[in-house]
PyMOL Python script that loads the backbone (N, CA, C, O; Angstrom):
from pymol import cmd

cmd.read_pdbstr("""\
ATOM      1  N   UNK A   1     -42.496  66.515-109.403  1.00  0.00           N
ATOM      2  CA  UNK A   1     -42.244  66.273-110.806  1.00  0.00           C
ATOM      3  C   UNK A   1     -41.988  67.602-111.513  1.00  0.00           C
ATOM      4  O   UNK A   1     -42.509  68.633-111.089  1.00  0.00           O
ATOM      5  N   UNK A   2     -41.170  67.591-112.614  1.00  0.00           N
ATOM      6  CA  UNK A   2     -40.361  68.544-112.914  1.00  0.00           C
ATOM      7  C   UNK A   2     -41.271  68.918-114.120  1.00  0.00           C
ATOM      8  O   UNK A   2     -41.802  68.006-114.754  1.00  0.00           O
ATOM      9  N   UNK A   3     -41.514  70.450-114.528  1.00  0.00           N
ATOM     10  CA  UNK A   3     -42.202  70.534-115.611  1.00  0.00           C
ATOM     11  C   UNK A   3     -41.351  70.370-117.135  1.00  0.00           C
ATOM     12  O   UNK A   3     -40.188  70.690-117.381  1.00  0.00           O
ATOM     13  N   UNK A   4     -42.354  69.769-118.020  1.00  0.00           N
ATOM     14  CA  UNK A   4     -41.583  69.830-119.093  1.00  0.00           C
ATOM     15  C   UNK A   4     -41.979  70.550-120.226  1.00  0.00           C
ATOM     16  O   UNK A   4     -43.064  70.584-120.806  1.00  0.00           O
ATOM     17  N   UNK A   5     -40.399  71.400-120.552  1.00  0.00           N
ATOM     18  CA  UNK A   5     -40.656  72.266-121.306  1.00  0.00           C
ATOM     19  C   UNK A   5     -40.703  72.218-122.497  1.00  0.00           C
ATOM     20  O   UNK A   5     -40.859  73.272-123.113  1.00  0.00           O
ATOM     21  N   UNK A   6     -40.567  70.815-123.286  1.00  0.00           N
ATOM     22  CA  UNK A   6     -40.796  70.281-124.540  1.00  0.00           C
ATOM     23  C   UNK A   6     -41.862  70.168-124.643  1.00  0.00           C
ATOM     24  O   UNK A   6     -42.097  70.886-125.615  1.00  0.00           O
ATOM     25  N   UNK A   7     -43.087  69.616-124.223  1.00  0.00           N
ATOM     26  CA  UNK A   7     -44.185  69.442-124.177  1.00  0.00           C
ATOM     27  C   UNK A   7     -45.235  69.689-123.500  1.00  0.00           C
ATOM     28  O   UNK A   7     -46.286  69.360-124.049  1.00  0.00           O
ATOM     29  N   UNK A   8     -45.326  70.282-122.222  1.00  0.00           N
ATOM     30  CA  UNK A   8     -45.905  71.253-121.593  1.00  0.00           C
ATOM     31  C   UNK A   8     -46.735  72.305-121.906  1.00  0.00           C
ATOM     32  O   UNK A   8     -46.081  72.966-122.713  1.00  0.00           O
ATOM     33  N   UNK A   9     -47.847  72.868-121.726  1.00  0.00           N
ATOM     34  CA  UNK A   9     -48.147  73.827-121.887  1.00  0.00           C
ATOM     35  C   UNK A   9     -47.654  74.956-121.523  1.00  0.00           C
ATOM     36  O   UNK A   9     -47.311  74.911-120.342  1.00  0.00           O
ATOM     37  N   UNK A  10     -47.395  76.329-122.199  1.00  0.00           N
ATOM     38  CA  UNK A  10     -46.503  77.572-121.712  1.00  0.00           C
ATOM     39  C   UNK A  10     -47.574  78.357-121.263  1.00  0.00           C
ATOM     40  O   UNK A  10     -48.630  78.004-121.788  1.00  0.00           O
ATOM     41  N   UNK A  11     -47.672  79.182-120.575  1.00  0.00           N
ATOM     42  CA  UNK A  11     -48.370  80.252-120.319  1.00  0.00           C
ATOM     43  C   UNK A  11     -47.719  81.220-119.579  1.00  0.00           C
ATOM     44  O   UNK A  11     -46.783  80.960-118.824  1.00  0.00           O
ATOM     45  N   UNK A  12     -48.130  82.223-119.744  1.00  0.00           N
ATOM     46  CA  UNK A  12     -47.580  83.675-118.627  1.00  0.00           C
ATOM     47  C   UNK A  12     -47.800  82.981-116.771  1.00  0.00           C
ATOM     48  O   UNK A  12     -47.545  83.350-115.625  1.00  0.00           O
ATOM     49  N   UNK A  13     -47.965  82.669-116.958  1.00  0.00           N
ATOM     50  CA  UNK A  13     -48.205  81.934-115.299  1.00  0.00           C
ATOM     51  C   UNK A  13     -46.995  80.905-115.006  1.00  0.00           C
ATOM     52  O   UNK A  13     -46.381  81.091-113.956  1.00  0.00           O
ATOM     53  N   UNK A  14     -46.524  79.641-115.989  1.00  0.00           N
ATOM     54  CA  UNK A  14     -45.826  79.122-116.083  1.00  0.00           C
ATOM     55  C   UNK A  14     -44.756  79.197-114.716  1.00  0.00           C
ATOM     56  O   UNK A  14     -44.510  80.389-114.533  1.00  0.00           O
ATOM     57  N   UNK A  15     -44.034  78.336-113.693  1.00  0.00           N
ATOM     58  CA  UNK A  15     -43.176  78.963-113.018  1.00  0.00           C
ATOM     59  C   UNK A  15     -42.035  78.630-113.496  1.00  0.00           C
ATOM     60  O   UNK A  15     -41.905  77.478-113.908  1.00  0.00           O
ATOM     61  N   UNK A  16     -41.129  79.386-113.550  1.00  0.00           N
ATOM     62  CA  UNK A  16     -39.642  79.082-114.262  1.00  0.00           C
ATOM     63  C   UNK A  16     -39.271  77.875-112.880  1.00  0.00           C
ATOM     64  O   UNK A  16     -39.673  78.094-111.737  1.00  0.00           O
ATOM     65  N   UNK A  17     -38.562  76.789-113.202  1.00  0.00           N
ATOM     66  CA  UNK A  17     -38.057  75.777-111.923  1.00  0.00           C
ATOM     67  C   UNK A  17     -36.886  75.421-112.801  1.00  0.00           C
ATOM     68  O   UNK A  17     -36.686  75.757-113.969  1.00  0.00           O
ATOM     69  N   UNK A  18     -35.937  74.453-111.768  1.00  0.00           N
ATOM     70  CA  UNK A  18     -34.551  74.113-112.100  1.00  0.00           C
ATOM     71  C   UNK A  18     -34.593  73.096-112.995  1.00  0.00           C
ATOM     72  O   UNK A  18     -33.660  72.305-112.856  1.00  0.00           O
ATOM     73  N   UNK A  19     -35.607  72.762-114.155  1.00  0.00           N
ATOM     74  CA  UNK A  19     -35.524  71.794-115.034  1.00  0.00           C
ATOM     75  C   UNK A  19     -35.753  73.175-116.342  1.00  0.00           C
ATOM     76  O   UNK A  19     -35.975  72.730-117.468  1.00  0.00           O
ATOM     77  N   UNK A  20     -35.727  74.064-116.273  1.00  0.00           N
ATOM     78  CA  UNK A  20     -35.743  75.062-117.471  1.00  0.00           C
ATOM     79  C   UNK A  20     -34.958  74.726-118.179  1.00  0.00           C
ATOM     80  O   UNK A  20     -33.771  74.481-117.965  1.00  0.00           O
ATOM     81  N   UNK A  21     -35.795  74.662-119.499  1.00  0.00           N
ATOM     82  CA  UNK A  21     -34.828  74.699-120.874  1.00  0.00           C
ATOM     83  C   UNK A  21     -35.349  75.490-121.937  1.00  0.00           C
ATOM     84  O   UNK A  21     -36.553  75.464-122.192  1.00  0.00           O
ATOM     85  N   UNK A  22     -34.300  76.406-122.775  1.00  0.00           N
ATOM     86  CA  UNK A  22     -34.665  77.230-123.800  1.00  0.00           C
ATOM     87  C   UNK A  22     -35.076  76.033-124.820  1.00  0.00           C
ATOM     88  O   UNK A  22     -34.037  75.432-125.093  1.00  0.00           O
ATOM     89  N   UNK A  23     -36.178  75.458-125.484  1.00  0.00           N
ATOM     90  CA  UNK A  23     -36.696  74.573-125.985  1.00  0.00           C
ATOM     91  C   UNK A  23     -37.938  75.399-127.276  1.00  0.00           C
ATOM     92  O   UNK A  23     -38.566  76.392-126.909  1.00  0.00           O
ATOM     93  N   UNK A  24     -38.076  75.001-128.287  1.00  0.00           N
ATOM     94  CA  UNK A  24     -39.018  75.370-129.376  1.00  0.00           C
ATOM     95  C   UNK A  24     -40.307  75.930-128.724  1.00  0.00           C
ATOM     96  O   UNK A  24     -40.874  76.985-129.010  1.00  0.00           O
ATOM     97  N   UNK A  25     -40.733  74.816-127.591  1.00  0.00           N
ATOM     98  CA  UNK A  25     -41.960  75.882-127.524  1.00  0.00           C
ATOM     99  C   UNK A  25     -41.765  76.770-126.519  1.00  0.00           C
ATOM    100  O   UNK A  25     -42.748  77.456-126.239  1.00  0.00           O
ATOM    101  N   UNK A  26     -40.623  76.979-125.805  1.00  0.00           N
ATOM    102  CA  UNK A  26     -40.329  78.155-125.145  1.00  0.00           C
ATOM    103  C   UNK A  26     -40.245  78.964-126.350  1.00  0.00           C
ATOM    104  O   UNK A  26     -41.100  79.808-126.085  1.00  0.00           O
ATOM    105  N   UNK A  27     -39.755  79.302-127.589  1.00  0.00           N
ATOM    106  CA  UNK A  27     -39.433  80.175-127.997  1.00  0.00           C
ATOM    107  C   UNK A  27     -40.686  80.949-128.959  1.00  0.00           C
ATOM    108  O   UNK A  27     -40.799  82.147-129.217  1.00  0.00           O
ATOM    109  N   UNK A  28     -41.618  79.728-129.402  1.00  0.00           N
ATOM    110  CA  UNK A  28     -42.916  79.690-129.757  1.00  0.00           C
ATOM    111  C   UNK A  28     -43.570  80.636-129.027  1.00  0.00           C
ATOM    112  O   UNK A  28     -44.072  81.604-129.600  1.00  0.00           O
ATOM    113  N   UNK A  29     -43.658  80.462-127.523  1.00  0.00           N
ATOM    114  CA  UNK A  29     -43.971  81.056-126.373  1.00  0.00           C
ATOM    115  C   UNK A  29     -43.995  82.867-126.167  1.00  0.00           C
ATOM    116  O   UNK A  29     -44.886  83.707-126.039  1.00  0.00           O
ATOM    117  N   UNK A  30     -42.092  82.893-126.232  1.00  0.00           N
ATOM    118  CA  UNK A  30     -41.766  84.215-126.189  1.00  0.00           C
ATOM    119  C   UNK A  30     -42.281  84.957-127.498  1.00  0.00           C
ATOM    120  O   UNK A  30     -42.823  86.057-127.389  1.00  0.00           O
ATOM    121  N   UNK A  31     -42.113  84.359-128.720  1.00  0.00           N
ATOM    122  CA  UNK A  31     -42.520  85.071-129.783  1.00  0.00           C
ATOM    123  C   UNK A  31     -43.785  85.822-129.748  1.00  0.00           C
ATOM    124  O   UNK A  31     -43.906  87.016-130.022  1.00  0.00           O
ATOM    125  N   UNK A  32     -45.007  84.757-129.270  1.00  0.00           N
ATOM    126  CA  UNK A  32     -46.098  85.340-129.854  1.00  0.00           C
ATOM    127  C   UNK A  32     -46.368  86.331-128.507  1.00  0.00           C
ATOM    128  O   UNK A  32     -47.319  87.111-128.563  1.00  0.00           O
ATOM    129  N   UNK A  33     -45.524  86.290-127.306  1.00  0.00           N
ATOM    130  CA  UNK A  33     -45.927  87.231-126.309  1.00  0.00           C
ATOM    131  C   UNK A  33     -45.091  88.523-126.705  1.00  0.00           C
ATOM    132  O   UNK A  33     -45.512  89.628-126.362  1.00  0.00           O
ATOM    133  N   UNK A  34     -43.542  88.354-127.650  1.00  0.00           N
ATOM    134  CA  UNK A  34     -42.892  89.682-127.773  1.00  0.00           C
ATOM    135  C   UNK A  34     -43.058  89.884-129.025  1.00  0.00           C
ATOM    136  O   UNK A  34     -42.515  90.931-129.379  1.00  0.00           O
ATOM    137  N   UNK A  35     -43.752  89.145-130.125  1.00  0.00           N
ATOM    138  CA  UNK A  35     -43.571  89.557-131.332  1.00  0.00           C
ATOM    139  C   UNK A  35     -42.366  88.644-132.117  1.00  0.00           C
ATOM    140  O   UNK A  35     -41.563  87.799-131.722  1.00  0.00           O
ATOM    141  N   UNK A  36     -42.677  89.288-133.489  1.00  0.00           N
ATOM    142  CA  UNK A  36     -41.329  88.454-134.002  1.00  0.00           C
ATOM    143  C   UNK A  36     -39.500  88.319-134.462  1.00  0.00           C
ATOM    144  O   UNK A  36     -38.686  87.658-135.105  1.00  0.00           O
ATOM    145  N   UNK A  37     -39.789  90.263-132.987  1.00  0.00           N
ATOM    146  CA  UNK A  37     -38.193  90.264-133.355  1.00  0.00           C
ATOM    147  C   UNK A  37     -37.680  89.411-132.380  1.00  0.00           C
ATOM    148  O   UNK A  37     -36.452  89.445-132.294  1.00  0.00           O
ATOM    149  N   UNK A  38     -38.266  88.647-131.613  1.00  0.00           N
ATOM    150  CA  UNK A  38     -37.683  88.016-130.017  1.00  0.00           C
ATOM    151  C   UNK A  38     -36.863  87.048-130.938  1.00  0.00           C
ATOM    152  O   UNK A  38     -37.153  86.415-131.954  1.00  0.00           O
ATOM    153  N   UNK A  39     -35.753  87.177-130.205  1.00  0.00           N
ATOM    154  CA  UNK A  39     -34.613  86.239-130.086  1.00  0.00           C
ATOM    155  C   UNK A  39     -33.715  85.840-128.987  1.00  0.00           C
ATOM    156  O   UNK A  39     -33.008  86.794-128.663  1.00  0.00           O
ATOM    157  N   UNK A  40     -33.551  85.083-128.496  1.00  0.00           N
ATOM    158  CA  UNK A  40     -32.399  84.578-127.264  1.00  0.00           C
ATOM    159  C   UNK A  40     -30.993  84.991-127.216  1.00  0.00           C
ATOM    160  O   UNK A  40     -30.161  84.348-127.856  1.00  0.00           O
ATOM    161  N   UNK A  41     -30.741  85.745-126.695  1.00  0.00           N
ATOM    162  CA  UNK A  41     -29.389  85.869-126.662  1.00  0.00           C
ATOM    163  C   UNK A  41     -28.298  85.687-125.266  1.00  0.00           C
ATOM    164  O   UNK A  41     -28.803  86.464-124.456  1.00  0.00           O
ATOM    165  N   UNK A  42     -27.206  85.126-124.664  1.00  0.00           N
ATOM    166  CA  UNK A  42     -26.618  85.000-123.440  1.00  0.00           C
ATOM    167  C   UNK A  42     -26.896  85.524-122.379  1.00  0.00           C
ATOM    168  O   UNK A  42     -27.259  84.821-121.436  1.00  0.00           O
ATOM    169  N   UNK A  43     -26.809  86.711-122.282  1.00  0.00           N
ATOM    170  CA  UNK A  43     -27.049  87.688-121.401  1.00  0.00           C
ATOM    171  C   UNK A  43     -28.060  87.462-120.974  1.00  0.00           C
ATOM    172  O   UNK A  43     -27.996  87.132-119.790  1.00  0.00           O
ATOM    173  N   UNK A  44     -29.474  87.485-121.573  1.00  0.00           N
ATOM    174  CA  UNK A  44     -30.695  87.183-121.287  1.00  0.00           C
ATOM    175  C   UNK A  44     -30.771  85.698-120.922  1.00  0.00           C
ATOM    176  O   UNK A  44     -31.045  85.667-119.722  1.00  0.00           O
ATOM    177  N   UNK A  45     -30.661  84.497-121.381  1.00  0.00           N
ATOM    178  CA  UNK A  45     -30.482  83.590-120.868  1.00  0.00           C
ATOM    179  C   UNK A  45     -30.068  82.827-119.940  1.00  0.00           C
ATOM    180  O   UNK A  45     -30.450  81.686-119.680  1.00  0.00           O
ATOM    181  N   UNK A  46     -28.959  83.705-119.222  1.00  0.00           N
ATOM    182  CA  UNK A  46     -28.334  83.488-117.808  1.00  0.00           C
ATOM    183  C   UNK A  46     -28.959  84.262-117.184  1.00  0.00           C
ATOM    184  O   UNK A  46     -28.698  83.954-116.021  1.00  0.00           O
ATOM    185  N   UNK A  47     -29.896  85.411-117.160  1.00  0.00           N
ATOM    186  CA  UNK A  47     -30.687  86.014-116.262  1.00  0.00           C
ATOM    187  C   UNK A  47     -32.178  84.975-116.131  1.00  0.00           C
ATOM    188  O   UNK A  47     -32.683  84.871-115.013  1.00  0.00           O
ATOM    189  N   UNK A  48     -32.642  84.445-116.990  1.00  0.00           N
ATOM    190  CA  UNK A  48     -33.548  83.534-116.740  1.00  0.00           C
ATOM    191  C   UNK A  48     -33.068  82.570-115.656  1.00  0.00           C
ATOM    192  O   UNK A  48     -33.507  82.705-114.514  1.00  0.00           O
ATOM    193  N   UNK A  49     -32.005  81.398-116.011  1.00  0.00           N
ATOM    194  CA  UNK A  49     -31.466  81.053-115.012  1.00  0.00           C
ATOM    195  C   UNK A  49     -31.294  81.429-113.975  1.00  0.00           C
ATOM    196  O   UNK A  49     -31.895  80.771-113.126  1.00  0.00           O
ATOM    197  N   UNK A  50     -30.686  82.278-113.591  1.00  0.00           N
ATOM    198  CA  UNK A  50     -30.211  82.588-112.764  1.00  0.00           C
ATOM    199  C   UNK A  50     -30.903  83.071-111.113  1.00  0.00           C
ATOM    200  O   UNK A  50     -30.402  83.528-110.085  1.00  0.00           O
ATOM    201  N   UNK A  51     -32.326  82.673-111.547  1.00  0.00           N
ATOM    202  CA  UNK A  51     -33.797  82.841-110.324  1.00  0.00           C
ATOM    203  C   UNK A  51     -34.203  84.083-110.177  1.00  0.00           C
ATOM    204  O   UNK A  51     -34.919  84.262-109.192  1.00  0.00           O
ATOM    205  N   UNK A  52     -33.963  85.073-110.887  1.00  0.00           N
ATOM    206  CA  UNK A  52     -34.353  86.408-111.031  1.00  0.00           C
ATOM    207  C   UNK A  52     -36.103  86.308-111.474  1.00  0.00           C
ATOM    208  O   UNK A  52     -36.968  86.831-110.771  1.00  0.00           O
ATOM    209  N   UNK A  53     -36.369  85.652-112.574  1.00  0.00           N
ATOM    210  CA  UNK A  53     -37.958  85.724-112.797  1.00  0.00           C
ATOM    211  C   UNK A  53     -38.601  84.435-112.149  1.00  0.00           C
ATOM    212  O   UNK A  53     -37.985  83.370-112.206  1.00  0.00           O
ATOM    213  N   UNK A  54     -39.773  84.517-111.564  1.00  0.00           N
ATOM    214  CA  UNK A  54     -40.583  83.762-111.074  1.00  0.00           C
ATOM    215  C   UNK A  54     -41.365  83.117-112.173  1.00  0.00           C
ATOM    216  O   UNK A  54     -41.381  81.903-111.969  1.00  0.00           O
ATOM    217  N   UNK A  55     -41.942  83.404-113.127  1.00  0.00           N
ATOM    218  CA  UNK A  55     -43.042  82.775-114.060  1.00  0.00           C
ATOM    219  C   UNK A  55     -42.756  83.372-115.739  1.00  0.00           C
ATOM    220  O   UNK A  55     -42.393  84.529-115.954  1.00  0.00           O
ATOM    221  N   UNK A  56     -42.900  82.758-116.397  1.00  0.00           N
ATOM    222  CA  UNK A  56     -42.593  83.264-118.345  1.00  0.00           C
ATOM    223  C   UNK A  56     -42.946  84.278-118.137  1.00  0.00           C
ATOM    224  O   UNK A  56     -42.098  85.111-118.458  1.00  0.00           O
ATOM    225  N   UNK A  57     -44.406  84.959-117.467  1.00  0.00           N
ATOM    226  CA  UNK A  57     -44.868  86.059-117.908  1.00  0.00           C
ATOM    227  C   UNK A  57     -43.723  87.280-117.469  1.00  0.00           C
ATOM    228  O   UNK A  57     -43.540  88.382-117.988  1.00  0.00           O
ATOM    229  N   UNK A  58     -43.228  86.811-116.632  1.00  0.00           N
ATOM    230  CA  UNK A  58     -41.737  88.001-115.888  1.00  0.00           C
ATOM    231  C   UNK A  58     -40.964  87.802-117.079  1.00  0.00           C
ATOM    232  O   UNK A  58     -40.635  88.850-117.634  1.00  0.00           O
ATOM    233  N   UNK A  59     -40.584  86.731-117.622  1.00  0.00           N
ATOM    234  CA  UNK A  59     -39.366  86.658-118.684  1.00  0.00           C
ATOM    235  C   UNK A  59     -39.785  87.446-120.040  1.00  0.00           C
ATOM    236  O   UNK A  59     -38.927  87.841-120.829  1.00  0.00           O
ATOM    237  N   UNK A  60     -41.280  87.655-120.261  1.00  0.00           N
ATOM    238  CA  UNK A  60     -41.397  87.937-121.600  1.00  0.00           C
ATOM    239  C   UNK A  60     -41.644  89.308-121.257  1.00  0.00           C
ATOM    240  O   UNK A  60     -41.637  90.051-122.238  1.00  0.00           O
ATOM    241  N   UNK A  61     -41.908  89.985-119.906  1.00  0.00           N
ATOM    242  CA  UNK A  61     -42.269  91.279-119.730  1.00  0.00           C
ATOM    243  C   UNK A  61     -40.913  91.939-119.537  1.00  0.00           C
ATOM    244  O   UNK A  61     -40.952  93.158-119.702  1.00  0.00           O
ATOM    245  N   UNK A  62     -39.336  91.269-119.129  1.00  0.00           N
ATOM    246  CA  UNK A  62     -38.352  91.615-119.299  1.00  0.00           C
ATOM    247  C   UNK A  62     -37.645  91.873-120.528  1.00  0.00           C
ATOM    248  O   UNK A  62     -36.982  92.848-120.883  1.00  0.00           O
ATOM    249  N   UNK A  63     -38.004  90.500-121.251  1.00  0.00           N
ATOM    250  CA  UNK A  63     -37.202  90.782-122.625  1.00  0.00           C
ATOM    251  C   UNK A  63     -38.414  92.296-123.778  1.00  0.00           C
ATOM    252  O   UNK A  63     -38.082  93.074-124.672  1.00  0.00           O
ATOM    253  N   UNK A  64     -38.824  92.215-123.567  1.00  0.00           N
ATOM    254  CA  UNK A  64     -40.020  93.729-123.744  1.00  0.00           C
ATOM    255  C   UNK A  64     -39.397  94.768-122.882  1.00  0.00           C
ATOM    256  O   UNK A  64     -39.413  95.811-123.535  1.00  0.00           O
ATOM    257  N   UNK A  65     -38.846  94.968-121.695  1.00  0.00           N
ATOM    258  CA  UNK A  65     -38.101  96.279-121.801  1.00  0.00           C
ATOM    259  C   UNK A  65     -37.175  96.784-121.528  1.00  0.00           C
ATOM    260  O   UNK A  65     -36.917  97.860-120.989  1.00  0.00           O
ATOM    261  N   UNK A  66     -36.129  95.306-122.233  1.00  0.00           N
ATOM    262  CA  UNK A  66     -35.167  95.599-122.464  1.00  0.00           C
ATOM    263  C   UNK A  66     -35.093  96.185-123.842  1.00  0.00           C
ATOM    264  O   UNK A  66     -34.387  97.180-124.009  1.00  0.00           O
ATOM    265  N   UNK A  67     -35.891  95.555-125.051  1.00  0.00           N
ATOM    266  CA  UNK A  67     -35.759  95.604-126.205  1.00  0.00           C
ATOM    267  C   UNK A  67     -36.734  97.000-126.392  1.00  0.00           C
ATOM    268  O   UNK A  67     -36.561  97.639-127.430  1.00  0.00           O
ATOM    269  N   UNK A  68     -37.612  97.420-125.551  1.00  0.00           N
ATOM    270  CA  UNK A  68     -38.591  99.063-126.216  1.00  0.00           C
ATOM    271  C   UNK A  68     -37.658 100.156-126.531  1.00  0.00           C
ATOM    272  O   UNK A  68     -38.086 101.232-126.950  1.00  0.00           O
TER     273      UNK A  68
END
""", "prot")
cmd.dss("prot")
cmd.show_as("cartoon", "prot")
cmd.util.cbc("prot")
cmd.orient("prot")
């Protein structure tokens, strides 16, 4: 069973799987782990996809240094 990212709990542990969706509380998620300049943008979004990070906590420790 596929996790869901509408209603699911998020955590840094979280594993990214092939039902990922950029969804409110994903972004809920990234915010309060990067703060409140986090925003989504393409580039970053096809690297999520794309099986590069294993768990949120990789995605929010990426978008942190890309953006330092």
């Amino acid at each position: 069973m596929s996790f869901n990212w509408h209603a699911g709990p998020i955590t840094r542990t979280t594993p990214i799987d092939s039902s990922y969706r950029n969804t409110q509380k994903v972004r809920e998620f990234m915010a309060s782990e990067c703060g409140g300049a986090f925003k989504f943008d393409r580039p970053f979004m096809a690297w999520i996809k794309s099986g590069a990070p294993s768990t949120m906590g990789d995605v929010a420790d990426e978008w942190l240094r890309l953006h330092r």
